[in-house]
C-alpha positions as CSV (number, residue, x, y, z in Angstrom):
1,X,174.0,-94.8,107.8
2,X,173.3,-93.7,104.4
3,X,169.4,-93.8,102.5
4,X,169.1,-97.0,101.3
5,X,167.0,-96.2,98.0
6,X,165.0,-99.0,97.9
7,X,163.1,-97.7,100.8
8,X,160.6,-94.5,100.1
9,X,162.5,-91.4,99.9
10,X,164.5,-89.9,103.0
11,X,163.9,-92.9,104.8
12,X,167.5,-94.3,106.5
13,X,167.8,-97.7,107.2
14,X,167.8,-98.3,110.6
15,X,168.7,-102.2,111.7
16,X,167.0,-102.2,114.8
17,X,163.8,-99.9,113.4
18,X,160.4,-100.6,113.7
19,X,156.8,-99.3,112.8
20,X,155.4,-97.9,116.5
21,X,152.1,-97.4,114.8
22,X,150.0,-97.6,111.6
23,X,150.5,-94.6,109.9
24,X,154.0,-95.5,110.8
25,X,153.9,-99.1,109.2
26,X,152.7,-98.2,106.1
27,X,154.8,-95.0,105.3
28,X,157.4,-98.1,106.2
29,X,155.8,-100.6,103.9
30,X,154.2,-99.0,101.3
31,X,154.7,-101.4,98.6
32,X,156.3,-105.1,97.6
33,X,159.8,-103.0,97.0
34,X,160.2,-101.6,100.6
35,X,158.9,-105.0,102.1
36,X,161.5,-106.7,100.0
37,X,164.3,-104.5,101.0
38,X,164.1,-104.9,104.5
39,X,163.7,-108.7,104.6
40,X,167.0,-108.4,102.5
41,X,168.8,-106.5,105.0
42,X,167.4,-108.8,108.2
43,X,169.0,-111.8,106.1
44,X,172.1,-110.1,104.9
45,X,172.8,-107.1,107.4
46,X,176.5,-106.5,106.2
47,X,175.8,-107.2,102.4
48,X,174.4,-109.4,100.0
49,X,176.2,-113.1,100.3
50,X,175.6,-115.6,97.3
51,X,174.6,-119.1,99.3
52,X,175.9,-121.1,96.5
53,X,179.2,-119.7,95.8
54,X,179.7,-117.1,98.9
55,X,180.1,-114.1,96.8
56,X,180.1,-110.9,98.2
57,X,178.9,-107.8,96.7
58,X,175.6,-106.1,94.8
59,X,173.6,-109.1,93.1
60,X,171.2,-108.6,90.0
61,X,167.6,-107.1,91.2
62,X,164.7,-107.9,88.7
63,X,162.4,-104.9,88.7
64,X,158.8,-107.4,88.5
65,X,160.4,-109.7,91.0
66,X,161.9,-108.0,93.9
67,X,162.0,-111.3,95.7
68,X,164.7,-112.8,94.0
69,X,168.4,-111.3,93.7
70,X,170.5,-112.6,91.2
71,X,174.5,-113.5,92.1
72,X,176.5,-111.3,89.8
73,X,179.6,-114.5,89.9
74,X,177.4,-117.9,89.6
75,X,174.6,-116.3,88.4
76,X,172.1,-118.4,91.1
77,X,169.2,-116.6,92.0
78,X,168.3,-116.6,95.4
79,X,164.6,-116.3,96.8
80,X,164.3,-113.6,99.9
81,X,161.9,-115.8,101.1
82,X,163.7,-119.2,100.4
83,X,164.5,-119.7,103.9
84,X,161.9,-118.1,106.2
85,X,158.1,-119.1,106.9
86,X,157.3,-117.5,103.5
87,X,158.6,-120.1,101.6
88,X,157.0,-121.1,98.6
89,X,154.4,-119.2,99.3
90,X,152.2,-117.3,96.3
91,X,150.9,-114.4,99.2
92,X,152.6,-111.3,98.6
93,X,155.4,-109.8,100.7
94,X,153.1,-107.0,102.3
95,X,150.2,-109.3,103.4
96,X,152.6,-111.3,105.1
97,X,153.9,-108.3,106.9
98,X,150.7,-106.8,107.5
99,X,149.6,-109.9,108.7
100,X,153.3,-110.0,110.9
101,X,151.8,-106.4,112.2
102,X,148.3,-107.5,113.1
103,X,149.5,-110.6,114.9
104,X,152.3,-108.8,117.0
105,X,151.1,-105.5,117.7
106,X,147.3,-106.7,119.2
107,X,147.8,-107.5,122.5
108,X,145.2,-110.1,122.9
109,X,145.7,-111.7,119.3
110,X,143.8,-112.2,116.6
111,X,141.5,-115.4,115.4
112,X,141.7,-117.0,111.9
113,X,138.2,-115.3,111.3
114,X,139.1,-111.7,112.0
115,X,142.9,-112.3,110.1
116,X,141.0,-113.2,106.6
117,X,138.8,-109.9,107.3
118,X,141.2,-107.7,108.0
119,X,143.8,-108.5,105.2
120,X,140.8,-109.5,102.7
121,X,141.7,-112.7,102.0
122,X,139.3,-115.2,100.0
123,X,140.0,-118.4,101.6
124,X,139.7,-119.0,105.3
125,X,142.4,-121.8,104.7
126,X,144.9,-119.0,103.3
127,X,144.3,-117.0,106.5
128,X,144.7,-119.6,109.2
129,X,148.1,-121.7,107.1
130,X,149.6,-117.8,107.5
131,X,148.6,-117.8,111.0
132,X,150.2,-121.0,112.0
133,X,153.4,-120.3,110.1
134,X,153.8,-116.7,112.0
135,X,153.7,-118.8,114.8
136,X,156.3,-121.2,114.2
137,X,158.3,-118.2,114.3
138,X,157.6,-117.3,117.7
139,X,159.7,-119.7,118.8
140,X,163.9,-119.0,118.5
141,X,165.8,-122.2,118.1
142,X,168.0,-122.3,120.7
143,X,166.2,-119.8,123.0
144,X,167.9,-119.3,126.7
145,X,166.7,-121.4,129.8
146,X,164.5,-119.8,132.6
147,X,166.5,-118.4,135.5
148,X,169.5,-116.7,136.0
149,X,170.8,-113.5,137.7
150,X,168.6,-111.0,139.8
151,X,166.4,-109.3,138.9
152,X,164.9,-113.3,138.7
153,X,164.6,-114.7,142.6
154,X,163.1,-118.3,141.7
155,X,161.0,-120.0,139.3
156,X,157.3,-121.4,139.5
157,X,156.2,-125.2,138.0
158,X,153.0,-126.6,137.4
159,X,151.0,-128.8,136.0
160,X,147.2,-127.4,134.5
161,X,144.5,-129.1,132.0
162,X,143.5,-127.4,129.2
163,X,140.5,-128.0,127.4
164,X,136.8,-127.0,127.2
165,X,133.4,-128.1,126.6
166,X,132.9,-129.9,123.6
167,X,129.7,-129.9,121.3
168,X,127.9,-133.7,121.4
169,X,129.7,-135.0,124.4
170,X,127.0,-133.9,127.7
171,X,128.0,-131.9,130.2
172,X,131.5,-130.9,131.8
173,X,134.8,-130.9,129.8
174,X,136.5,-133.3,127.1
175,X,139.3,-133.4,125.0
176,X,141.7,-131.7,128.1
177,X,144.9,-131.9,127.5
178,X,147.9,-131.8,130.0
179,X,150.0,-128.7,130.2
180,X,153.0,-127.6,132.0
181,X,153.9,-124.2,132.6
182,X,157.0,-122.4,134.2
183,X,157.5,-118.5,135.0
184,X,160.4,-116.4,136.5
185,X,159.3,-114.5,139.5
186,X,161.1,-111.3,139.2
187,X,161.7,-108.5,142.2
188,X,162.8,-104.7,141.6
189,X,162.7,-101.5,143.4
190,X,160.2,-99.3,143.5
191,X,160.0,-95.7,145.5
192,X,157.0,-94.8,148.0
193,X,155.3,-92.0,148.6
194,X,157.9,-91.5,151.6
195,X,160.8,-91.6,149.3
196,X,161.6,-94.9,150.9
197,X,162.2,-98.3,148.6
198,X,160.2,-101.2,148.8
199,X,160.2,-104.1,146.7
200,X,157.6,-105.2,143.9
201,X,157.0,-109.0,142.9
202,X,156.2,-109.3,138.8
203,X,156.5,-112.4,136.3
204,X,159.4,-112.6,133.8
205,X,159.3,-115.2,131.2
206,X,157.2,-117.9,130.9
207,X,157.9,-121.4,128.9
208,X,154.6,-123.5,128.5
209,X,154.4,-127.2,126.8
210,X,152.1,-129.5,126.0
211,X,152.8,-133.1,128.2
212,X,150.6,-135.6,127.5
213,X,148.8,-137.5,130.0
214,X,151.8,-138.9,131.1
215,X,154.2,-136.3,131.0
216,X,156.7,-135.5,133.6
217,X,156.8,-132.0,135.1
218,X,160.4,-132.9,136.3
219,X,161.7,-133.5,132.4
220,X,159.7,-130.1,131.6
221,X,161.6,-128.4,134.0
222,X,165.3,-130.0,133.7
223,X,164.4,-129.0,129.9
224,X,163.3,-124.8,130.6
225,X,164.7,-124.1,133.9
226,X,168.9,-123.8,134.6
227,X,170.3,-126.1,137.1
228,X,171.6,-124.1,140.1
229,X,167.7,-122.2,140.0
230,X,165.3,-122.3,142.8
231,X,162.1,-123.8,141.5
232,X,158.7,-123.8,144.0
233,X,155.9,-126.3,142.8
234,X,153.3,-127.7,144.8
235,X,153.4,-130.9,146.5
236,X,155.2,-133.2,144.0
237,X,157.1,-136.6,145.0
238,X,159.5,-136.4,142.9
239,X,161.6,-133.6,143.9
240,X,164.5,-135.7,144.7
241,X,165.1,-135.7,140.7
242,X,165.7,-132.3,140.7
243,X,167.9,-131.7,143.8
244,X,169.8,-134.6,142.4
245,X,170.4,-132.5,139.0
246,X,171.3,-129.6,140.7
247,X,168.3,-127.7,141.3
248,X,166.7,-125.8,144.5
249,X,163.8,-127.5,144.6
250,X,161.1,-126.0,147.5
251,X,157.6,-128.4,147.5
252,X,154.8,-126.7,148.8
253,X,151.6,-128.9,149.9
254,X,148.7,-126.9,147.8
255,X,146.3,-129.3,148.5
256,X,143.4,-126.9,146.9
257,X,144.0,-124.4,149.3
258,X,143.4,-120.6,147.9
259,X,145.4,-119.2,150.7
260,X,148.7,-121.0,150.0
261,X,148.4,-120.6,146.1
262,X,148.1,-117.1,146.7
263,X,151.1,-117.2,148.7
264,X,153.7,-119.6,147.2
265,X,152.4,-120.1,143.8
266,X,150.6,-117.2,142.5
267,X,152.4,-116.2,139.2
268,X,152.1,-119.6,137.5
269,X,148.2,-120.0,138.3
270,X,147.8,-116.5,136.7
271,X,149.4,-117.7,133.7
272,X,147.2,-120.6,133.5
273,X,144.1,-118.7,134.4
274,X,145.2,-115.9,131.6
275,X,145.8,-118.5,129.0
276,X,142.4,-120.1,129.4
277,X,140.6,-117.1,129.1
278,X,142.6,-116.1,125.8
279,X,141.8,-119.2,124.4
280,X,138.4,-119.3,125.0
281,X,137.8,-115.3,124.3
282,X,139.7,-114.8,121.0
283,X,140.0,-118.3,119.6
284,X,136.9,-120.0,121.0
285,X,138.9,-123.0,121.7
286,X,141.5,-125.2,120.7
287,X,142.4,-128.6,119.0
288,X,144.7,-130.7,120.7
289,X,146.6,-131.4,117.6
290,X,147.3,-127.8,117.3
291,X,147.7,-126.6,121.3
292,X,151.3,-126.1,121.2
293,X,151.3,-123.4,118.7
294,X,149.1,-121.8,120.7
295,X,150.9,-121.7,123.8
296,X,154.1,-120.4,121.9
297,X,152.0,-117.4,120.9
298,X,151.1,-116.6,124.6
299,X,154.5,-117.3,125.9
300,X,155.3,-114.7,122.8
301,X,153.0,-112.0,123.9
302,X,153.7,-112.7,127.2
303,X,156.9,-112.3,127.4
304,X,157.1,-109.7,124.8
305,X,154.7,-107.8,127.0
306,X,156.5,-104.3,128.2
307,X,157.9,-104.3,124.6
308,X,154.4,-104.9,122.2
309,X,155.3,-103.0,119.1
310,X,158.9,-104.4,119.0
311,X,157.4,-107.9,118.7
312,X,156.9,-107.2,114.6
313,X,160.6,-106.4,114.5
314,X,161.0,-109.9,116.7
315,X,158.5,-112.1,115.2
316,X,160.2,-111.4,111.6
317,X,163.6,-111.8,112.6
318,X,162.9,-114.9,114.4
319,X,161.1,-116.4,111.2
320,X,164.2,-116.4,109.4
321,X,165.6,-119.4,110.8
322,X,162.5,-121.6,111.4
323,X,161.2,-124.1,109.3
324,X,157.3,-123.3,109.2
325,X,155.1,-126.1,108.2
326,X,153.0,-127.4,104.8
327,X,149.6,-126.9,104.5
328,X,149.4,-131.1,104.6
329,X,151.4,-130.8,107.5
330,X,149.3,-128.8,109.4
331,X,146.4,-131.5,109.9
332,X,148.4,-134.5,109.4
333,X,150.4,-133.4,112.3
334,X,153.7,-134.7,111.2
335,X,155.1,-131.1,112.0
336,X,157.2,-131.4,115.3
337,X,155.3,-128.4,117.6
338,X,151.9,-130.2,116.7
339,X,152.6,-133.6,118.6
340,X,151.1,-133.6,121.5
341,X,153.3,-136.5,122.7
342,X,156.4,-133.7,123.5
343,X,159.5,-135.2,125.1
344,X,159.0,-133.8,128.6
């Protein structure tokens, strides 16, 4: 594929490329032009395409606004931005994507605090609207349901409260909030010391959602989880809905017993206990109102996990195609992941 010259000298376009480390990113994003250029080619891969009149073919470039192309037939301009989690948005192309980089190549995240420090922003308000709008890009519309084909033997389903301790209230915790989690337990191969094979238990994916108080684990998992999957949860009456709709369903009486989480439910109670632990460790807690978005960026990482510096390359991709939210929407909660009240 030939040099596109947009892109610092020598540098081919590759469409499945991304920065493996620093030095890396910026000799890939040096400036607003390169940024520009590749957020171009991730919306149009085979060619500019005017979305007012469809034309095809090499648009109008401005040289002091490389965000907008110009249609050489209708003459509409187009904004790069127009229909990813940039829009409207005064920030320039390359904090977004170093802010993209930070988010995605950190393995345990990054807080609002330490994202304003590191990309020198002014306004803490700047730094935690970008955050929240990476985020809503974590999540493909569409995505595929849990289960399927080995190397996935059977899914795990709970229910966990999140929450913490909050400041004013006395002792204990407040403000928890009902969570249901499910993850693919996974099997492959693995050779011994004797040459021999033996097999190895890991988790897959993971879907989490916010419930409510009176959500319904069955409705979470008829919504994450294909029919036709085995799914293990502890001991839940109302099974019967999902054998009826064509799941496996195996109940296991817990019953607080360490013992037979460890041994029929072990993956999902990791995830909970890991997703606590991240929230109060990096982000020192977490609203509520905002909870879901926060749980989409673990599920992110999570499942992104064997794979943490192609998660830049994912995370803008993904952004493309999702409507991020207002700065008004982002403490009114009118913006759909924010209700707590999800249909499950």
């Amino acid at each position: 594929m030939e040099d596109d010259p947009r892109l610092p000298e020598g540098q081919a376009w590759e469409k499945h490329s991304f920065p493996r480390s620093l030095p890396a990113f910026q000799r890939m994003f040096p400036d607003e032009a390169a940024c520009a250029a590749y957020l171009e080619r991730a919306i149009w891969p085979d060619g500019f395409s005017c979305p007012f009149c469809k034309w095809i073919g090499e648009p109008y470039r401005f040289t002091n606004r490389v965000g907008i192309l110009r249609c050489r037939h209708c003459r509409g301009d187009t904004r790069l931005t127009a229909r990813t989690v940039m829009k409207d948005s005064h920030t320039p192309l390359s904090v977004w994507f170093w802010g993209a980089y930070l988010v995605s190549s950190q393995t345990p995240g990054i807080s609002a605090v330490q994202f304003q420090r590191q990309l020198g922003l002014k306004r803490y308000e700047t730094a935690f609207q970008i955050l929240h709008k990476l985020r809503a890009g974590m999540v493909r519309p569409g995505r595929d349901q849990l289960g399927g084909p080995p190397p996935v033997d059977h899914i795990e389903a709970d229910d966990t409260w999140v929450g913490g301790r909050s400041q004013g209230k006395g002792r204990g915790n407040h403000n928890l909030t009902l969570v249901s989690g499910a993850v693919e337990v996974c099997w492959r191969k693995r050779k011994s010391s004797l040459n021999q094979r033996r097999l190895g238990r890991y988790a897959g994916r993971v879907r989490l959602a916010v419930v409510g108080e009176n959500g319904s684990l069955g409705k979470f998992i008829k919504t994450v989880v294909k029919p036709g999957t085995i799914v293990v949860t502890d001991g839940w009456n109302s099974g019967d809905t999902l054998r009826t709709a064509g799941y496996q369903h195996v109940s296991v009486p817990i019953r607080g017993r360490r013992e037979e989480v460890e041994k029929y439910l072990p993956m999902i109670h990791l995830v909970f206990s890991n997703l606590k632990t991240w929230i109060r460790g990096i982000h020192h807690g977490v609203s509520p109102q905002h909870l879901q978005t926060y749980l989409d960026e673990y599920a992110f990482r999570f499942n992104r996990r064997f794979y943490p510096f192609s998660a830049f390359r994912s995370l803008l991709g993904i952004a493309s195609s999702v409507n991020a939210p207002t700065y008004a929407e982002l403490y009114s909660g009118d913006w759909e992941p924010y209700k707590v009240d999800a249909p499950f």
